[in-house]
Structure formats: C-alpha cells, structure tokens
C-alpha positions in Angstrom: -27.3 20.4 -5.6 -29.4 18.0 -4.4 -28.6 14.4 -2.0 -28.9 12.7 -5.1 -26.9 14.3 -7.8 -24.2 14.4 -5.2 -24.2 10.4 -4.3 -24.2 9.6 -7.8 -21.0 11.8 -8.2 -19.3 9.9 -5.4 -20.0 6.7 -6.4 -18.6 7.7 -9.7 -15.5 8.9 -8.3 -15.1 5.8 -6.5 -15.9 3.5 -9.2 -13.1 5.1 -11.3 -10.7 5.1 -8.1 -11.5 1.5 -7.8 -10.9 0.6 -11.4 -7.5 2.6 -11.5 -6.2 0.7 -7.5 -7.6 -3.1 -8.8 -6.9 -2.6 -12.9 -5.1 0.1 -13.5 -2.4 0.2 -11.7 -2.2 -4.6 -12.6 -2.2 -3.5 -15.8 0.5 -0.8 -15.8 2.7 -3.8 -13.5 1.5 -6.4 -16.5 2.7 -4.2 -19.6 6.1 -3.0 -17.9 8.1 -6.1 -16.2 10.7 -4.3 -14.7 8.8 -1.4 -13.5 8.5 -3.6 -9.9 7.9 -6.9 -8.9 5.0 -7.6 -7.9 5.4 -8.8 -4.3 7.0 -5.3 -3.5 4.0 -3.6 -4.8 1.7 -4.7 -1.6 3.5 -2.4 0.9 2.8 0.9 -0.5 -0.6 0.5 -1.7 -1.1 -1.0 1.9 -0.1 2.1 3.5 -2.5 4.3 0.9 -5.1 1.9 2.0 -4.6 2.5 5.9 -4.5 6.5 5.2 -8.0 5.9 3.1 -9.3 3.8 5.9 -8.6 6.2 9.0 -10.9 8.6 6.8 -13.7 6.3 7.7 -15.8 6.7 10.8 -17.2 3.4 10.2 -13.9 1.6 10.4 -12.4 0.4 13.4 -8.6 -0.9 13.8 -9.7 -3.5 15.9 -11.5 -5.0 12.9 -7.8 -6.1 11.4 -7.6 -8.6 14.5 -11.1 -9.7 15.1 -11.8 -13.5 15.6 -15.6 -14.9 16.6 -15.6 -17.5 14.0 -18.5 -20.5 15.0 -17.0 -23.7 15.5 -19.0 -24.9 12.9 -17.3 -22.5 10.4 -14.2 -23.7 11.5 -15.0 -27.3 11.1 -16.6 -26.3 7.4 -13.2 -24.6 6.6 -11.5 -27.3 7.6 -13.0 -29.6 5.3 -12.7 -27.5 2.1 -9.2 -26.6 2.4 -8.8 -30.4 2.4 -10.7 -31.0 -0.6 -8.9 -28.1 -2.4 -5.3 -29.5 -0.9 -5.9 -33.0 -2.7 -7.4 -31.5 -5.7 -4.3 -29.1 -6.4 -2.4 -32.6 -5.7 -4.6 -34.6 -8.3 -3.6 -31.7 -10.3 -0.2 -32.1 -10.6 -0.1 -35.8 -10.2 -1.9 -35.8 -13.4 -0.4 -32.9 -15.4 2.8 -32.1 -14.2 4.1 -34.7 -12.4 7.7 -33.4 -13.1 7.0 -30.6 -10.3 5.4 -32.4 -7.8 6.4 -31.0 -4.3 9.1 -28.9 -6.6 10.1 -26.4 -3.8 10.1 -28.3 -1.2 11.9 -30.7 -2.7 14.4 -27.8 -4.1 14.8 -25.9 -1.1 13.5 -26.8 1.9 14.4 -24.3 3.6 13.4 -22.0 1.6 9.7 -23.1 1.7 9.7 -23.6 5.7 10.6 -19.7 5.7 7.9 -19.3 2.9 5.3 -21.0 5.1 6.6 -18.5 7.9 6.7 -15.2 6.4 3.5 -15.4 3.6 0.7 -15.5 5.7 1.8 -12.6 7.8 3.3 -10.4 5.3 1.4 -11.1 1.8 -1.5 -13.1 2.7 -2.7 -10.5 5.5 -1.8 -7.2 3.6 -4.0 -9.0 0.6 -6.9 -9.8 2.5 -6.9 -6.4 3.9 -7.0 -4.6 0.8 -9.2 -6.9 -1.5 -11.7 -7.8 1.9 -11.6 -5.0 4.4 -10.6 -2.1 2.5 -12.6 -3.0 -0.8 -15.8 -3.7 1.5 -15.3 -0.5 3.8 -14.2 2.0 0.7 -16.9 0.6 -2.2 -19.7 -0.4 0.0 -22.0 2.2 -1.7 -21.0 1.2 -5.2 -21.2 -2.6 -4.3 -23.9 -2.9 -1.2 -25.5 -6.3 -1.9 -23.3 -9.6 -0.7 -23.4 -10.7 -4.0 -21.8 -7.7 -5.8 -19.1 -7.2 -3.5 -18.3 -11.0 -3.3 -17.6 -10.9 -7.1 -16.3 -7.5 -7.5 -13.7 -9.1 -4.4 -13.3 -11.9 -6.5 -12.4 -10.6 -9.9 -10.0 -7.9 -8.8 -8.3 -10.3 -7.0 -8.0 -12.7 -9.7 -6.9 -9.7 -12.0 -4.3 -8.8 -9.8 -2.6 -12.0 -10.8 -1.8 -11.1 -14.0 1.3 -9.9 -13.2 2.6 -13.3 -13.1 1.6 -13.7 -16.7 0.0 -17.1 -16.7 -4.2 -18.4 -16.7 -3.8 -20.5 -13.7 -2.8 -18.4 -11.1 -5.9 -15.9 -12.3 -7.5 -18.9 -12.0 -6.8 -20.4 -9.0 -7.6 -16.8 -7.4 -10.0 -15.9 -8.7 -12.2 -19.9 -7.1 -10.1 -18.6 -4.2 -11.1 -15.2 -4.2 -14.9 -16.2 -4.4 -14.0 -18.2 -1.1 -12.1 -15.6 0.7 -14.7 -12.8 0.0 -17.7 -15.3 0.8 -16.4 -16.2 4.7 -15.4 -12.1 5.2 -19.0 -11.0 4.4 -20.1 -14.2 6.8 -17.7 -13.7 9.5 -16.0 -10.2 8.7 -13.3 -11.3 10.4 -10.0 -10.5 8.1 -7.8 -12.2 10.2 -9.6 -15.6 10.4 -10.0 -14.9 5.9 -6.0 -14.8 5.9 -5.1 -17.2 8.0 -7.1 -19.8 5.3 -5.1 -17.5 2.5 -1.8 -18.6 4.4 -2.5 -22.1 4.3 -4.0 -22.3 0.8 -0.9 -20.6 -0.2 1.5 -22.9 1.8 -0.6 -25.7 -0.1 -0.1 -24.0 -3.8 3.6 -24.1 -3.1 4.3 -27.2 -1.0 2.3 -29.5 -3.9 3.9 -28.2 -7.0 1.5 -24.9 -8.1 4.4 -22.1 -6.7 5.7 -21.8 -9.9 2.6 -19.9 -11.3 3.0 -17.3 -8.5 6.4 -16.4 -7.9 8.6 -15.4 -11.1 11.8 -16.5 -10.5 10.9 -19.4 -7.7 14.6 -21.7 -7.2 13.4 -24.7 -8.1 
C-alpha cells in the first residue's frame, strides 16, 4: 500500500473519531439527561485527550502554559470583550430585564466562587480540548486556518446542546469563532482561556448564566 491510500485511511479514521468525541458523544449527553451532567463530563474526556496528546511528537507540554501575546493583541482583546460585555447587557436590559445581574444578585457568593473556579477548571480544560487538542489531533483533516477555525467553532457550539436552549449554541458558537481565531494567531491556550474566563464571568454576572448551567440558584 502506497503513502497515499494510507493517509486517506487516517484521515478517515480521524474524521469519524472526531465526529464521535465533538457529536457523538453531545448527542448521546442531549438525548439521555440523567446519564451525566454535563460539567462532569470535561474531566474524563480531558484525561483521554492528554493520553492522545503525549502520542504526538509535535506536541509539547509547555504549549498548555505559553504566553507571547503582542501588546497590541492584548489591547485588541481588551476592546472586544468590552463591546461583547455591554452587548450581552443591552441584551438583557432589553429582553429579560427580570434576570438582570440574576446570580449575582441571588448569591453572591456563589458567583465570586464561580468567577474563581471557571476559568481554571472549565474554561481551561475547554480551550484545551476544542483549541489545542482539536488543532494538534485533526491538523491533517483540517490544515488551512480557515477550516480548523470553523470546525473549532461548530463543535464547540454543538457541545452546548446539552443545555437544551439556542442561545447558549449561540453565544458559543460567535464565541468559539473568537476563541479559535486568537489560538491559530497567538497559539497560546492559556492567553485563549483566560478571555473564555472572563467572557464567562460576563455571561453570568449580566444575566445570560441561566442558559448554561441547568439548575443555576437564582
């Protein structure tokens, strides 16, 4: 068997192990509530993720903590997690006035620890798996900016289903274009999830939190 034939065979095989880890397995979660809630579900594919990635001689652990982000990045960042912050507001100021600043103004407490433990332990273990991982493991199926910024996206978005409702997939998936767009600029994983943290802080500090935790106390 020749180079090709072979190639095309493992691009095939990962296309179908990518659709089974970002649909399949979203799906399965989607059509059987009580199989496991969804925040539980990022620790063990994390750690299927991290035996994948030490298979990889490109990969380097050192990657998962890299920061050389231009100041002019920063700056650019800056700005559009602003714009997003007072759109989401606009949002519910508009349409659902009723739960502006809802947890907040439910349990403070509870969203101060929120603000603590998301970005480390679910915003982090996301942008690993839908930035680093997907980019390392799907590379040859996705090679071009473009495909890989959209494949990012979409799975990302799609993961969301679980929480059965449009505006989280939504939200992600604008997000998701974002997220996937500074990691193939910067490739820096850590500097993509600290701006997940404090979208995320932002989604459930205005009012949005609702549409991505099930059973928020509010």
């Amino acid at each position: 068997m020749n180079k090709g034939p072979m190639r095309a065979k493992k691009d095939m095989y990962l296309a179908m192990e990518f659709l089974i880890l970002f649909f399949g397995i979203p799906t399965f979660i989607y059509l059987d509530q009580d199989f496991i809630h969804p925040s539980i579900i990022i620790l063990p594919v994390l750690v299927f993720i991290f035996l994948l990635l030490r298979r990889n001689p490109e990969f380097q652990w050192k990657e998962l903590v890299a920061w050389s982000i231009p100041r002019n990045t920063i700056y650019g960042s800056a700005l559009i997690v602003l714009v997003a912050a007072l759109m989401m507001l606009g949002y519910v100021w508009i349409f659902e006035r009723h739960m502006l600043f809802n947890l907040p103004r439910a349990n403070i407490w509870i969203y101060l620890a929120m603000c603590i433990f998301y970005p480390v332990f679910s915003a982090y273990g996301q942008e690993i798996i839908y930035r680093t991982f997907l980019s390392r493991r799907y590379s040859s199926i996705f090679p071009k900016g473009w495909q890989f910024v959209l494949a990012s996206a979409i799975s990302f978005s799609f993961m969301h289903i679980v929480y059965y409702n449009p505006v989280s997939m939504l939200l992600t998936f604008i997000g998701g274009l974002y997220f996937a767009l500074v990691y193939w600029q910067t490739r820096s994983v850590l500097y993509t999830s600290v701006l997940h943290g404090i979208f995320g802080m932002t989604v459930f500090g205005v009012g949005l939190g609702q549409y991505f935790w099930l059973d928020m106390p509010v």
